[in-house]
C-alpha positions as CSV (number, residue, x, y, z in Angstrom):
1,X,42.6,142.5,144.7
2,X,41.1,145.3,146.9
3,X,44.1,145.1,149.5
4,X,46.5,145.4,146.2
5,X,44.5,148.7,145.1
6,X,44.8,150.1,148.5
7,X,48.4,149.8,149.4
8,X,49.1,151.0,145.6
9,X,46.8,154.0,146.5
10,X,48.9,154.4,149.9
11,X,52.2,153.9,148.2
12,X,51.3,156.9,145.7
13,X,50.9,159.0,148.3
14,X,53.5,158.1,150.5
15,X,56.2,158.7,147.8
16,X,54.4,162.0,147.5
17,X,54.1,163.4,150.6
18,X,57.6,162.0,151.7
19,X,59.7,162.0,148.8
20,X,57.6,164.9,146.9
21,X,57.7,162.6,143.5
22,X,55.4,163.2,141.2
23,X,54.2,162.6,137.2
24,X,56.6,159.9,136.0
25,X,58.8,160.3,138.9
26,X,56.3,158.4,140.9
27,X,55.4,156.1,137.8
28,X,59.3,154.6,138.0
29,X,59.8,154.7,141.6
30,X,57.1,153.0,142.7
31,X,57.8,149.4,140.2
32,X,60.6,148.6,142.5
33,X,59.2,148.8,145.6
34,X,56.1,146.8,144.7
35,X,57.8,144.3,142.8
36,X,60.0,144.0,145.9
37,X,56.9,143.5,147.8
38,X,55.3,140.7,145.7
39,X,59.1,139.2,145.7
40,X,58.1,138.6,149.1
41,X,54.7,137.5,149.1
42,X,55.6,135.2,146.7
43,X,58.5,133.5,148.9
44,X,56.0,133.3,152.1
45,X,53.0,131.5,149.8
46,X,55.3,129.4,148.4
47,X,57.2,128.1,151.7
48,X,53.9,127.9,154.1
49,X,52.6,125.8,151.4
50,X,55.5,123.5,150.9
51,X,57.2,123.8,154.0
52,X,53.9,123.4,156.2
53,X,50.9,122.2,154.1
54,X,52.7,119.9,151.5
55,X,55.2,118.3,154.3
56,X,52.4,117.4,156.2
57,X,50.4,116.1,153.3
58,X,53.4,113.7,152.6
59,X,53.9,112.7,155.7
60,X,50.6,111.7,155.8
61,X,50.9,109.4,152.6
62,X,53.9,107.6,154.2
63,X,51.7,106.8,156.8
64,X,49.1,105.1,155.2
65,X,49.2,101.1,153.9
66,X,48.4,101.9,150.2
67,X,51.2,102.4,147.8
68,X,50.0,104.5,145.0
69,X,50.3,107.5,147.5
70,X,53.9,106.6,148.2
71,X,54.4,106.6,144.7
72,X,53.3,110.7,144.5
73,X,55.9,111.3,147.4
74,X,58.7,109.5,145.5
75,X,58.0,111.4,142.2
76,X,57.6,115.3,144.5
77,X,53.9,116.1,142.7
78,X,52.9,118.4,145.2
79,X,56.6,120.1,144.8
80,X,55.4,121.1,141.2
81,X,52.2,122.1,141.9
82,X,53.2,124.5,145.1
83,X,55.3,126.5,142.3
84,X,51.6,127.6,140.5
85,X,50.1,130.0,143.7
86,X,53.6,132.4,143.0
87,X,52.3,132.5,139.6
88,X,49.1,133.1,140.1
89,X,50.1,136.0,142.4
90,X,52.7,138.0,139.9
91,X,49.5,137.4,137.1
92,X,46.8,138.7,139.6
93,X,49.2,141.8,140.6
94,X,50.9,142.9,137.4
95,X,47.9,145.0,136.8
96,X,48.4,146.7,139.7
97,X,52.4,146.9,139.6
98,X,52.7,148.0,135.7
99,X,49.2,150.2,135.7
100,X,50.9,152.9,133.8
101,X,52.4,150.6,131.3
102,X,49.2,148.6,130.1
103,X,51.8,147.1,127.3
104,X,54.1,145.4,130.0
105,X,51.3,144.3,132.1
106,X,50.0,142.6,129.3
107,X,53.0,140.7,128.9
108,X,54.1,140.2,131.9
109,X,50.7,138.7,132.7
110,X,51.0,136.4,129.8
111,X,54.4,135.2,130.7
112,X,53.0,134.2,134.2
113,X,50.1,132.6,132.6
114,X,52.4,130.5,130.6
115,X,54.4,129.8,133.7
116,X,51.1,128.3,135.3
117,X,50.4,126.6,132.0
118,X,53.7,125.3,132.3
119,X,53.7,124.1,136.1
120,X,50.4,122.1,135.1
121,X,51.5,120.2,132.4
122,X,54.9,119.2,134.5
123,X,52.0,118.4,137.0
124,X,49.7,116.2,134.8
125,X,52.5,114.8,133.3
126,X,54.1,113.4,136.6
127,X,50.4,112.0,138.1
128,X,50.6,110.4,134.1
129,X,54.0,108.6,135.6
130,X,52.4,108.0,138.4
131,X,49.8,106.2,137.1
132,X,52.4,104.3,134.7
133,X,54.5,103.1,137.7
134,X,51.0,102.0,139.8
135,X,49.0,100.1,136.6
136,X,52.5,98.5,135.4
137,X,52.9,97.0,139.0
138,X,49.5,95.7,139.1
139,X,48.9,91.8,138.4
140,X,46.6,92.2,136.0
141,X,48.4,94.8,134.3
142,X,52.0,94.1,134.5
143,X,52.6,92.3,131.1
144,X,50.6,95.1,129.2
145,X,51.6,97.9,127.3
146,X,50.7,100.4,129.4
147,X,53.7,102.5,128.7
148,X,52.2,102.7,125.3
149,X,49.4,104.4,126.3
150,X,50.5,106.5,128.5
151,X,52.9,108.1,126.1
152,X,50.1,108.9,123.6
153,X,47.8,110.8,126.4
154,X,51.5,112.5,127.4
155,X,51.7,113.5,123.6
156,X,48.1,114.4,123.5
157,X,49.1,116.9,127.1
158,X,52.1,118.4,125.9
159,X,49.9,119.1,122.7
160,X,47.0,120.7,124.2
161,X,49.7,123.0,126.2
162,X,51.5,123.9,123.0
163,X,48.3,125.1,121.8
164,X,47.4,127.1,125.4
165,X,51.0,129.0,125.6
166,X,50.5,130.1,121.9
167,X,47.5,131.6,123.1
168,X,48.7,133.2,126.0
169,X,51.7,134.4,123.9
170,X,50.2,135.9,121.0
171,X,46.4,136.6,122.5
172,X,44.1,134.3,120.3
173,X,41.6,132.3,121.3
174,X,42.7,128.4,121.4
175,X,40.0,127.4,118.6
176,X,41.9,130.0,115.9
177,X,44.8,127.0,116.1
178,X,42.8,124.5,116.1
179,X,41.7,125.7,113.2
180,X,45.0,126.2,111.6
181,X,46.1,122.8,112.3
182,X,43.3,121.1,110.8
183,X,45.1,122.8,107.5
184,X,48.1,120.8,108.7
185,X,47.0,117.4,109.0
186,X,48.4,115.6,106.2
187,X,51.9,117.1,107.4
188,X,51.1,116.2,111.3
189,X,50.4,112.5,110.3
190,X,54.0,112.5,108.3
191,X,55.8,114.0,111.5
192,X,53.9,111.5,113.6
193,X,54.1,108.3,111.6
194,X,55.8,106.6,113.7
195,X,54.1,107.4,116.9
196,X,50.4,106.4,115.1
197,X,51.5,103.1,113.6
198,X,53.0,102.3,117.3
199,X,50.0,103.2,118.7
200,X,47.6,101.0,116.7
201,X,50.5,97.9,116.8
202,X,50.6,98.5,120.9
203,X,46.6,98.4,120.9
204,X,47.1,95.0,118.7
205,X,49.6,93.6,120.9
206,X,47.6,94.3,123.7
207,X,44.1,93.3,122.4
208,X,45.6,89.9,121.1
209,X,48.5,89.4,123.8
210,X,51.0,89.0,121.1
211,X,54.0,89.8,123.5
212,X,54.6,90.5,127.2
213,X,57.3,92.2,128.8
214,X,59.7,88.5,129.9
215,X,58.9,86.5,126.7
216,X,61.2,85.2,124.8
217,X,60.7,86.0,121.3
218,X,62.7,85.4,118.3
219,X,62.7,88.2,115.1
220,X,65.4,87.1,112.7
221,X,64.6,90.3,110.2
222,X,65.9,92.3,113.3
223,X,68.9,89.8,114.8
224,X,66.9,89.9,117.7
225,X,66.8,86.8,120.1
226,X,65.9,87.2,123.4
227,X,64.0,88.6,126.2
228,X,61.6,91.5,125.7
229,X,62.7,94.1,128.7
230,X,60.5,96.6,128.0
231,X,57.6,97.8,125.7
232,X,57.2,101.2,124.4
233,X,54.9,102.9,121.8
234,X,57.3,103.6,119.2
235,X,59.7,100.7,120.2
236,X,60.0,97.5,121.8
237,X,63.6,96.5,123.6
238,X,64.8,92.7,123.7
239,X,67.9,91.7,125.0
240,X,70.0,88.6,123.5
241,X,71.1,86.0,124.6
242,X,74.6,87.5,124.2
243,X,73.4,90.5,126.7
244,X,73.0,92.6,123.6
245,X,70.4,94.6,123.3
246,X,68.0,95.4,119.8
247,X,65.6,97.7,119.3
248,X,62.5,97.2,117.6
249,X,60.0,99.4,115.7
250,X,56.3,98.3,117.6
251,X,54.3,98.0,114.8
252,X,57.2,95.6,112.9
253,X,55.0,93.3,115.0
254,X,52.3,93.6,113.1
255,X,53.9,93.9,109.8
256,X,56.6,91.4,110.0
257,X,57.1,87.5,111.1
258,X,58.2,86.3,114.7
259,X,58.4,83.6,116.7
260,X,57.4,83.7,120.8
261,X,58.5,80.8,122.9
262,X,55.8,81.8,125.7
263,X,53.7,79.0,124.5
264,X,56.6,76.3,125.4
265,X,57.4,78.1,128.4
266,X,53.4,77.8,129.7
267,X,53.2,74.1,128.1
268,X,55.2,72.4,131.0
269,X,57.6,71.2,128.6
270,X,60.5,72.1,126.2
271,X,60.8,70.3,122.7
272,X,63.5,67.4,122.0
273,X,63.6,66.7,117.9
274,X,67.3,65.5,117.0
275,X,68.0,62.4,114.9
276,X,70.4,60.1,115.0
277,X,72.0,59.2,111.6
278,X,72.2,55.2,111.1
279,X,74.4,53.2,108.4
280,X,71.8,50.9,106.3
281,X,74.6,48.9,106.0
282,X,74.7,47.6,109.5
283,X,70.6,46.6,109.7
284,X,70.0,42.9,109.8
285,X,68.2,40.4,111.6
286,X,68.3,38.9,114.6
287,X,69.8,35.5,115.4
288,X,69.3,33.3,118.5
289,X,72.7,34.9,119.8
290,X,71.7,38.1,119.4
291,X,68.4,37.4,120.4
292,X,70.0,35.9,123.8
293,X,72.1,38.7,124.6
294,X,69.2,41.1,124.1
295,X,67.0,39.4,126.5
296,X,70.0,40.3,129.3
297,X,68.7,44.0,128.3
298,X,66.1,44.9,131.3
299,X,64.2,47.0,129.1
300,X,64.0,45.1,126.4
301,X,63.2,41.6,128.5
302,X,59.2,41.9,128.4
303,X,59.4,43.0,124.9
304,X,61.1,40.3,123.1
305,X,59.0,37.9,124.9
306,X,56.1,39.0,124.2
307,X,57.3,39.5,120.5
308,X,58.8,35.8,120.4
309,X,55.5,34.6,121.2
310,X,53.5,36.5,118.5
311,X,56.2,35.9,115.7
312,X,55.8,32.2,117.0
313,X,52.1,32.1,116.1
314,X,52.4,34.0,113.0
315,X,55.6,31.6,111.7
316,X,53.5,28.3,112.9
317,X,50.7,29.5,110.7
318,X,52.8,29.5,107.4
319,X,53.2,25.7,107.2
320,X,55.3,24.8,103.9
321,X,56.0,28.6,103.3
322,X,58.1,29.0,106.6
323,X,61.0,27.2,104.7
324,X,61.1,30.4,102.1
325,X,63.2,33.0,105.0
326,X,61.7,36.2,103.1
327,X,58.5,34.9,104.2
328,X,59.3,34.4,108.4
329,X,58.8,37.2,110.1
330,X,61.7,37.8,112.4
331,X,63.2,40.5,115.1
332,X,65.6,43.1,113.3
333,X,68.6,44.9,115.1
334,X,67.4,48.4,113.9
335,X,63.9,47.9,115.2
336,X,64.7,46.2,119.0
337,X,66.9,49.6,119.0
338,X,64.0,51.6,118.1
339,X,61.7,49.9,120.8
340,X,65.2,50.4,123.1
341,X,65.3,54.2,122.8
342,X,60.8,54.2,123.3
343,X,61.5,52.5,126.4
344,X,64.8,54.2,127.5
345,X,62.6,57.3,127.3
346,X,59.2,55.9,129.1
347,X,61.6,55.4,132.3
348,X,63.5,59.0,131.9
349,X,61.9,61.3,134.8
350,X,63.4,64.2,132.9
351,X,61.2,63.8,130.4
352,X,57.3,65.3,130.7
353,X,55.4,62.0,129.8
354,X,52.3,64.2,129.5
355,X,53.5,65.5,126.1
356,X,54.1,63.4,123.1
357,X,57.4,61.2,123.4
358,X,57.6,58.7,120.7
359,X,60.7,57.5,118.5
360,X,60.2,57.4,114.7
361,X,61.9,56.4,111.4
362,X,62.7,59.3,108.6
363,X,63.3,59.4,105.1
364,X,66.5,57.2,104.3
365,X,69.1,59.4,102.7
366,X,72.6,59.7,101.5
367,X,73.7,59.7,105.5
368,X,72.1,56.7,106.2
369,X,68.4,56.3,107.9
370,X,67.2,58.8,110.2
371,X,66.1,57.4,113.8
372,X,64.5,60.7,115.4
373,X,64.4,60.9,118.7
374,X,60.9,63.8,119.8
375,X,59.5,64.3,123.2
376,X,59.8,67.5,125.8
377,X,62.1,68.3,128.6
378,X,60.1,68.5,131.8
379,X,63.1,71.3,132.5
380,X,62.1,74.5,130.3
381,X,65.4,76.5,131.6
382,X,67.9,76.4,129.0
383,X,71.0,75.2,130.8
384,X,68.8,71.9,132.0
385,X,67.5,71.4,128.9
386,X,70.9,70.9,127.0
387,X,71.8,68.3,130.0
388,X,69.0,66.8,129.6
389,X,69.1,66.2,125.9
390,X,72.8,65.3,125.9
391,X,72.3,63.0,128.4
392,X,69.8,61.0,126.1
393,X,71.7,61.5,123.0
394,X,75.3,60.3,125.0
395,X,73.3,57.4,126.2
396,X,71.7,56.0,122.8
397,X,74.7,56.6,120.5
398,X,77.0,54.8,122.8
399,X,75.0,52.0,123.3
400,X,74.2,51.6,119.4
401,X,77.2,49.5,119.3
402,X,75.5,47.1,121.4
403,X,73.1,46.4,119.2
404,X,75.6,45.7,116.1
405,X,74.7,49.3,114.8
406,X,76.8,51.7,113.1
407,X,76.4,55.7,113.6
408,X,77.5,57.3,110.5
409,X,79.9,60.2,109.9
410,X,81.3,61.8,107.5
411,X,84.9,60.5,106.7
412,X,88.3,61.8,107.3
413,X,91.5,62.1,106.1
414,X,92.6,59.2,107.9
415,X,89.9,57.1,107.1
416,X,90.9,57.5,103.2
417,X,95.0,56.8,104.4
418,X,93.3,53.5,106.4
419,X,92.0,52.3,103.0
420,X,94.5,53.1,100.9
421,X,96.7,50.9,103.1
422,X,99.1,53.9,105.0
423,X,99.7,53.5,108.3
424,X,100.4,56.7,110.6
425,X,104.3,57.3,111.7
């Protein structure tokens, strides 16, 4: 700075010919004066180049049809960065200001170099945001953990400028901590245990698309059932059905079970598997009566016929063993209620007839026999989907009646007085 030696040279003599100060005299009285001075220089650079050069810069941005540069104006980048050339010109002068005290020089010029240090990181780490806000907005990108990895190159900054001010501070060359922290390293992985295993799980969940940002997933170890709202490196956020809120370590993705209902929400369909519970007792077959008054059923019209006419053929061809009844094949109440619900289904529009849709017989047990009802809701959304499936289910267990059926439930009290032969009061 030749103009900086020169009006030091000038000042010196000024405050000797005028004042007549001298020897250390001089030394003190001239430290005010020129700090005063760079005071000043310092708030002109720094308003002509936010004032002028960054407003216009800006209002350029706003102008133009792309967003990312919107995005710098909303997050003030420029703002941080115009607070470096005040910096740069306290470091450049204090040479010149403190040149009889080499020792606060020094400092003073290690302090502003850890200012500037400082004023880049808060840069980098805003364009980092930045970038977060643009690539999380982006189709492509918007269901990936790109939080994730943008935190790890923040850690990685804020690292690297750790490293920078404690060489500015104490005066060694970057490379003599490098070297020290290599001593470290078992203790640095302890620290950041949690921030590594985060980082590999967010690269796994990533790589394999195990979870997006809007799926419902379901982590019992964790109470968690929900939505995930957000995913970070170290955790990942789902709120509950309940509006709840749990928090999640990332990597218990990896380590632990879950279960993500994205599948059934891409499928087109949402899964109906609920059995109705029938008493044995009540099965039996089908007279002509019966047989009549199921033939008024419009569902079941083309069926029986069609089944009349085959059990007609098969019967005929028995000869003498027809008159043995075990040996007739006949039409059973249980199993024209079966073929009821299949059909009842078939004509449901609610119901994604793409997807399997079938009604099936379990395991008898102590309740009775098991008569399941599986097929998907063409309505994923959750409200719909309970219509949809008590709308079914009110449908076939009223009409079971109608087909001399029996639902079974557990008994009551009053069931136990009906028996016993007590009347209610």
């Amino acid at each position: 700075m030749n103009g900086m030696d020169t009006f030091t040279r000038w000042l010196n003599n000024w405050l000797s010919d005028h004042l007549h100060l001298s020897g250390t005299q001089l030394m003190y009285a001239k430290i005010p004066v020129l700090l005063l001075g760079i005071f000043i220089v310092c708030v002109i650079a720094w308003w002509i180049i936010k004032r002028v050069i960054i407003s216009t810069v800006y209002k350029i941005f706003l102008r133009t049809k792309i967003t990312w540069d919107d995005i710098l104006v909303k997050r003030r980048v420029f703002d941080k960065l115009a607070a470096i050339v005040p910096a740069l010109i306290i470091s450049s002068s204090s040479s010149y200001i403190f040149e009889d005290f080499p020792v606060v020089a020094r400092y003073v010029a290690a302090l502003s170099d850890i200012f500037i240090i400082g004023v880049i990181t808060w840069v980098i780490i805003s364009l980092l945001t930045v970038t977060d806000d643009v690539l999380s907005n982006t189709d492509a990108l918007k269901e990936k953990p790109i939080s994730s990895y943008i935190q790890v190159i923040k850690i990685f900054v804020y690292f690297i400028s750790g490293i920078l001010i404690l060489s500015a501070l104490l005066g060694k060359s970057p490379l003599y901590f490098l070297t020290a922290m290599g001593a470290m390293t078992a203790v640095l992985i302890l620290i950041f245990k949690d921030t590594i295993l985060g980082f590999v799980a967010s690269i796994e969940i990533s790589v394999y698309d195990m979870i997006r940002v809007g799926d419902w997933i379901e982590m019992p170890d964790y109470n968690a059932d929900g939505d995930v709202i957000s995913i970070n490196l170290n955790t990942v956020k789902v709120q509950n059905w309940d509006k709840t809120i749990t928090t999640i370590p990332t990597y218990a993705f990896i380590s632990d079970s879950f279960k993500n209902w994205r599948g059934m929400s891409e499928s087109g369909g949402r899964r109906i598997k609920r059995a109705i519970y029938l008493k044995m007792s009540s099965f039996k077959f089908c007279d002509e009566s019966m047989i009549n008054r199921f033939k008024q059923y419009r569902l079941l019209r083309s069926y029986i016929a069609d089944k009349e006419q085959e059990i007609e053929i098969h019967n005929r061809q028995l000869k003498n063993d027809s008159a043995v009844k075990v040996n007739v094949r006949r039409l059973t109440n249980i199993g024209i209620f079966r073929i009821y619900a299949t059909k009842y289904l078939e004509e449901n529009e609610r119901i994604n007839h793409g997807m399997t849709c079938m009604v099936r017989q379990l395991a008898p047990t102590s309740k009775g026999l098991p008569l399941e009802i599986y097929c998907f809701s063409a309505d994923q959304r959750w409200v719909y989907y309970e219509g949809i499936m008590a709308d079914i289910f009110d449908h076939l267990i009223t009409v079971a009646s109608e087909f001399d059926l029996e639902i079974f439930e557990e008994p009551t009290g009053k069931d136990w007085l009906g028996r016993s032969g007590h009347k209610e009061n």
